[in-house]
C-alpha positions, 0 to 999 in steps of 0.5 A, a space after each residue: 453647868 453640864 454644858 462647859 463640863 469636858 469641854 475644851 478651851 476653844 469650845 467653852 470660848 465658842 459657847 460664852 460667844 453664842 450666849 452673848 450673841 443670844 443676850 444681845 438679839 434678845 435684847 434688840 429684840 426687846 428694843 423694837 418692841 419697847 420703841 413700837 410701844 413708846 411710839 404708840 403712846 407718844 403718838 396718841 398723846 402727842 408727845 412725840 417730842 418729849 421735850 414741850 410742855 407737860 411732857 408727862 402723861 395726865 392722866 393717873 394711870 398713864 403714868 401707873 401703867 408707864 411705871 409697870 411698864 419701865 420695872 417690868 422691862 428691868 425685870 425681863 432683861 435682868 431675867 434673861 441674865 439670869 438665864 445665860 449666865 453660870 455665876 452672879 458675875 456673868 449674869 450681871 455681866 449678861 444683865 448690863 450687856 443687855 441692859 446697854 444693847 437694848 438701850 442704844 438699839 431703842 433709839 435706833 428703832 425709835 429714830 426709824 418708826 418715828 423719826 426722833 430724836 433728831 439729834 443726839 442732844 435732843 432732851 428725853 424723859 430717859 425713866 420715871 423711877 424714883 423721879 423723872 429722868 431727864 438728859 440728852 440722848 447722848 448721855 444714856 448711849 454713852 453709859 449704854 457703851 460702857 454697860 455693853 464694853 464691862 458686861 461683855 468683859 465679865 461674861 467672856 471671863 467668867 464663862 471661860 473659867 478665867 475670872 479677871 481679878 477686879 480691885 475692890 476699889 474698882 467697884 467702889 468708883 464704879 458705884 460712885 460713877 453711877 451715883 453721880 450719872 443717876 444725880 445728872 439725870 435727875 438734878 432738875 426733879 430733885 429740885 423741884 422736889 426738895 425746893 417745893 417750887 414748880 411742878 415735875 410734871 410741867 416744868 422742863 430742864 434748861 441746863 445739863 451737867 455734863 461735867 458731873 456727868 462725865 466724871 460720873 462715866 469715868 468712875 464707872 470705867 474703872 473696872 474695865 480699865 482695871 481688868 485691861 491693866 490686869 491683862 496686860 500684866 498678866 501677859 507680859 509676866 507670860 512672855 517673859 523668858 
């Protein structure tokens, strides 16, 4: 990019700041707007606490149109990534970073227009893609701080010409972490499904595995304990005389 072409140290660092700044507002921007949307329709549908009977919308193109709505919020935040980032690295860095901001900032905004959730435990339909997404709100926050913590380390690194070396074991477990992260929120669905009994659009979870769900967030870690342990390798080779 032209813009880092001639640049100095300190105003490349400074420009990889303010395109982090511009993702994250973009994206709490975008929350406000996603929370207002969900309000609207959990208030007309009476589904302001999603936790209750038949917590899904009945009507079939509720549910085309929430689909649309859940892929086209992907495709913004990946699309403003794209943007802000120089390399596949930084925008997926810029994705994820997005990706959690907006996130965290959703609940926020939802709390304040509406009221709920009223607590980080309480139950939420967190996506309806490929199945319903069930979990507390403290689980998608959680992953959210992880998205935000790596997406920044990427972006910072890779906009300032000093990739950090990431293992390929790293992105391994981090793969894995999600698998067991999207399998916690949608154990109570795939059941349903695969056992043929109940209906996934009446029946609701009794039970949360968080232990599955945690070492899922740890796995998903490991890149960024990895490049922090990289770091700090790098900077001690640096201050030995």
């Amino acid at each position: 990019m032209k813009v880092f072409d001639n640049a100095s140290a300190a105003e490349v660092k400074m420009i990889a700041e303010k395109r982090l700044a511009v993702v994250a507002l973009f994206a709490i921007a975008m929350a406000w707007v996603e929370a207002a949307c969900v309000a609207y329709l959990r208030t007309l549908l009476h589904r302001v606490e999603p936790y209750q009977l038949s917590p899904l919308p009945a009507a079939p193109f509720l549910g085309a149109t929430e689909l649309f709505r859940e892929t086209a919020t992907l495709v913004m935040l990946a699309a403003v990534g794209w943007l802000a980032g120089r390399s596949w690295r930084s925008r997926f860095g810029c994705f994820i970073l997005a990706f959690g901001v907006w996130d965290i900032f959703y609940y926020l905004f939802l709390k304040v227009i509406v009221g709920w959730p009223h607590a980080m435990f309480d139950w939420d339909v967190l996506f309806l893609l490929p199945l319903p997404w069930w979990g507390p709100v403290l689980a998608p926050m959680l992953i959210s701080l992880v998205l935000i913590v790596l997406g920044t380390q990427m972006t910072r690194s890779d906009l300032s010409g000093t990739p950090q070396s990431v293992r390929n074991l790293s992105w391994l477990l981090h793969c894995c972490g999600i698998v067991l992260a999207l399998y916690a929120f949608m154990e109570h669905s795939l059941r349903l499904v695969l056992g043929g009994k109940g209906n996934i659009r009446l029946d609701l979870p009794t039970e949360y595995s968080w232990a599955l769900f945690i070492a899922g967030i740890l796995l998903m870690s490991a890149p960024i304990v990895d490049a922090l342990l990289e770091k700090k390798a790098s900077f001690g080779n640096d201050v030995r005389p």
